[in-house]
C-alpha positions in Angstrom: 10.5 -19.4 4.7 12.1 -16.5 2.9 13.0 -19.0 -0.2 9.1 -20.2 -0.1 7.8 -16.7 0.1 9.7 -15.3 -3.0 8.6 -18.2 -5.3 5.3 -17.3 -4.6 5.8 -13.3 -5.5 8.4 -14.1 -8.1 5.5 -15.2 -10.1 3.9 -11.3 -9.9 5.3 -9.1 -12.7 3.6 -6.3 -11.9 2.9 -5.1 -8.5 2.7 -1.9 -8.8 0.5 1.3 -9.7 1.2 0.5 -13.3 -1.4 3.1 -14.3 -2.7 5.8 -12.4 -5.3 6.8 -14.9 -6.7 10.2 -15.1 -7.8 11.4 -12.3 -11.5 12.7 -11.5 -12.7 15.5 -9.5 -15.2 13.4 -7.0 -16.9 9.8 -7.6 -18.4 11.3 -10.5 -20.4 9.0 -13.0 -17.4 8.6 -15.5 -14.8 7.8 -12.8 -15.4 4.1 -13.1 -12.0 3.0 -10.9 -12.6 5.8 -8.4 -16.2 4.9 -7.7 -15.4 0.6 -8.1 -12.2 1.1 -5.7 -14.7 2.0 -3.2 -16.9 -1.0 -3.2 -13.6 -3.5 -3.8 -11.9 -1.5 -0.9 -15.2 -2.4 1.6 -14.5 -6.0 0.4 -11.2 -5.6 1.7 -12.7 -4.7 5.1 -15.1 -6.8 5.2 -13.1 -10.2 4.7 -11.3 -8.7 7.7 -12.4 -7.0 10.3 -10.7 -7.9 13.5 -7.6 -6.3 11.6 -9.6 -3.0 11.0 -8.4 -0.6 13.9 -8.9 3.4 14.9 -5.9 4.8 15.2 -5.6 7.6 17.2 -2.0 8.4 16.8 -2.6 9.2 12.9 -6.0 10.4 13.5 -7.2 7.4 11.1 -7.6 3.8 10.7 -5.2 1.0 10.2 -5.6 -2.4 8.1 -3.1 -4.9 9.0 -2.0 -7.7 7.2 -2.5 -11.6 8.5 0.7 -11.5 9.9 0.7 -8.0 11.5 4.2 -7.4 10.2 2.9 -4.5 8.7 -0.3 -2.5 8.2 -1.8 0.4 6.0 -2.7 3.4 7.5 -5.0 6.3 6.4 -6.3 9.4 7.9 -9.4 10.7 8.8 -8.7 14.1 8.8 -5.4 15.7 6.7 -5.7 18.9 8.9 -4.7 17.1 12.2 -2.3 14.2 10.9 0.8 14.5 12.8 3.3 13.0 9.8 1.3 11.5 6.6 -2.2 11.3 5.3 -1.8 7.6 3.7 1.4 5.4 4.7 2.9 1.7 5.3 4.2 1.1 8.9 6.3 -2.4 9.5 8.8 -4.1 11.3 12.1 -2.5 11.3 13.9 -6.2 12.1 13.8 -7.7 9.0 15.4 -4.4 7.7 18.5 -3.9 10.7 19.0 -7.5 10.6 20.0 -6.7 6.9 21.6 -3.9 7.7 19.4 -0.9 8.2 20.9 2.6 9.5 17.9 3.9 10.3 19.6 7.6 10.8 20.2 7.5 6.9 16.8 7.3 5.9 14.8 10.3 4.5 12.6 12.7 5.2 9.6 10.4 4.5 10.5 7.5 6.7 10.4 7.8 10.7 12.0 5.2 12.8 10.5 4.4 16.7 10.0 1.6 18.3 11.3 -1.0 16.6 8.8 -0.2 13.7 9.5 1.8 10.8 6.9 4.3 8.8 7.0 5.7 5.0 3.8 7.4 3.6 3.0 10.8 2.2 1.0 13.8 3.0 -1.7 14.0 0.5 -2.9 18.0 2.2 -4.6 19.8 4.9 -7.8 19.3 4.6 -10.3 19.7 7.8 -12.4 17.0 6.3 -16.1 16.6 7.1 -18.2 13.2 7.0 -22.1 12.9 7.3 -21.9 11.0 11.2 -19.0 9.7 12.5 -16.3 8.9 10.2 -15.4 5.6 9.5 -12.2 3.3 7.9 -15.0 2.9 4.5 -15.7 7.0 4.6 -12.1 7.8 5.5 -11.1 5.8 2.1 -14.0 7.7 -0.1 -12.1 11.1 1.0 -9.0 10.2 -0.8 -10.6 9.0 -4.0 -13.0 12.5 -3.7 -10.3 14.6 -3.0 -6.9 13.0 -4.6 -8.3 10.7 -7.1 -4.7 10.5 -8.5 -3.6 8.9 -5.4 -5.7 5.4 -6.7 -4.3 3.6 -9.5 -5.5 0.5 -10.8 -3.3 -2.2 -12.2 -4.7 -4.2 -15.1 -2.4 -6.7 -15.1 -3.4 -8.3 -11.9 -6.7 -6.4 -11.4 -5.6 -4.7 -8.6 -6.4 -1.2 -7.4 -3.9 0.8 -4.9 -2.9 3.4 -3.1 0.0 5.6 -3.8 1.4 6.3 -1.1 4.5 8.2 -2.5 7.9 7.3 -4.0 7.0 4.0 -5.6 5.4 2.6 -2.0 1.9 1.6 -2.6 -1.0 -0.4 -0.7 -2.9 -2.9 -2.9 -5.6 -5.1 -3.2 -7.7 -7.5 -5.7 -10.1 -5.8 -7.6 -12.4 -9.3 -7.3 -12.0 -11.6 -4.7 -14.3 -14.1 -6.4 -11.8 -14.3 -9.4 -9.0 -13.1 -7.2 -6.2 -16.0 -7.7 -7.4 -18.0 -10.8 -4.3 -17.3 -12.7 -0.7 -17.9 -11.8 -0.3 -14.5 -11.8 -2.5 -13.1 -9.0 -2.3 -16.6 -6.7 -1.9 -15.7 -2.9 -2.5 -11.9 -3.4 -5.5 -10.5 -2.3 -3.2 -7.9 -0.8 0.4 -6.8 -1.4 1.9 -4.2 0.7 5.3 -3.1 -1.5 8.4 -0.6 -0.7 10.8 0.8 -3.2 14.1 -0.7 -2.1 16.3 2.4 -3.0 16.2 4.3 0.0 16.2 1.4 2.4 19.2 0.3 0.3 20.7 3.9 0.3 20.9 3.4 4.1 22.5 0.3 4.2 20.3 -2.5 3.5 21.3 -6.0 1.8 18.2 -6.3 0.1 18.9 -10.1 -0.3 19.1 -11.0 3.6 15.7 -8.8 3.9 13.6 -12.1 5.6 10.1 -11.8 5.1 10.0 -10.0 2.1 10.3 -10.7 -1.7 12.8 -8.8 -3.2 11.9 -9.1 -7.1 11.6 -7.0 -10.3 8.3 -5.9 -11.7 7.7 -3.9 -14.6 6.2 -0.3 -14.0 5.6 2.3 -16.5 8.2 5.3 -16.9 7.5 7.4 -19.5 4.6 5.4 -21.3 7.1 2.6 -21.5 7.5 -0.5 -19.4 10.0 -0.4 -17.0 11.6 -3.4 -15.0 12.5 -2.2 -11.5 13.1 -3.7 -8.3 10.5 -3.4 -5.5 10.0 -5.6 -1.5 6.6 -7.3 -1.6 4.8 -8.6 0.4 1.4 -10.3 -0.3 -1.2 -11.9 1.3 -4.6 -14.1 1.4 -7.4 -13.0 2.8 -9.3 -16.2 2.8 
């Protein structure tokens, strides 16, 4: 399974927030990606909503992927998030089986539970919705107040979520066109982890089941940038 899975990411070569453009104060007229995340991101929701959930433990909402190995979760209100604002949480097997020790992971990774959480805290904002907040509204706070926190990667036509130190959430910008090329095929969303610290703490990144472990080229410096990153992407249809 692992051998099938990586020839089908091995064929991305950029999944990644290749360009956070410049960010926007609000979902203002001339913040084209900010305001078209929001309808692509609904999309997202929509072609799944038994894996939309509230999550009270985050004070958010979760999407999970197909497999629920892993699922995206953002907050509803920064003020009152116990740990991040936006994160990944996922199964910590694939990574002890490879040789994870957990106690050597940083600051912005928590272990429990057999699962394992890395996000950031974005601030602590008391934020205020018109009604009850929902997953869609939750999502418009982040490209209102961080706009810099959604990039959009032209390569694939993806938008994401930065959820700090080179982990993002993404997803296709189009569903409709969403897999015509080689390029974007099975990956209408890719939940991806930088490697380093899970390697750092004693992971053989090659024995990682369930996950592609490939290079995909970012930009450092306004230059492209081949680094290693664990994918994993998904269909939504």
């Amino acid at each position: 399974m692992k051998n099938s899975i990586r020839r089908i990411a091995l064929a991305v070569t950029g999944v990644m927030a290749a360009a956070v453009l410049t960010a926007c104060s609000g979902l203002s007229g001339l913040d084209v990606v900010g305001k078209d995340s929001v309808a692509s991101f609904e999309k997202v929701l929509d072609a799944a909503p038994d894996k939309i959930k509230a999550d009270e433990m985050n004070v958010g909402w979760s999407f999970s992927a197909p497999d629920d190995t892993v699922r995206f979760i953002w907050s509803e209100n920064y003020s009152k998030s116990p740990l991040h604002d936006v994160m990944l949480e996922f199964d910590a097997k694939p990574f002890t089986d490879a040789g994870l020790d957990t106690s050597k992971l940083p600051e912005n990774y928590a272990a429990y539970e057999g699962m394992l959480m890395v996000g950031t805290k974005l601030g602590d904002d008391d934020l205020k919705y018109s009604g009850n907040p929902t997953a869609l509204a939750a999502y418009e706070q982040i490209v209102g107040k961080y706009r810099d926190s959604i990039g959009y990667h032209t390569a694939l036509d993806h938008y994401n979520v930065n959820l700090g130190d080179g982990n993002l959430f993404e997803w296709a910008k189009d569903f409709a066109v969403n897999g015509t090329t080689k390029e974007n095929q099975d990956k209408d969303i890719v939940f991806v982890l930088n490697p380093e610290p899970l390697v750092a703490a004693g992971v053989d990144p090659e024995k990682v089941e369930g996950w592609v472990y490939t290079t995909v080229s970012v930009d450092i410096d306004g230059r492209p940038t081949d680094v290693y990153k664990f994918l994993k992407p998904f269909n939504l249809r």
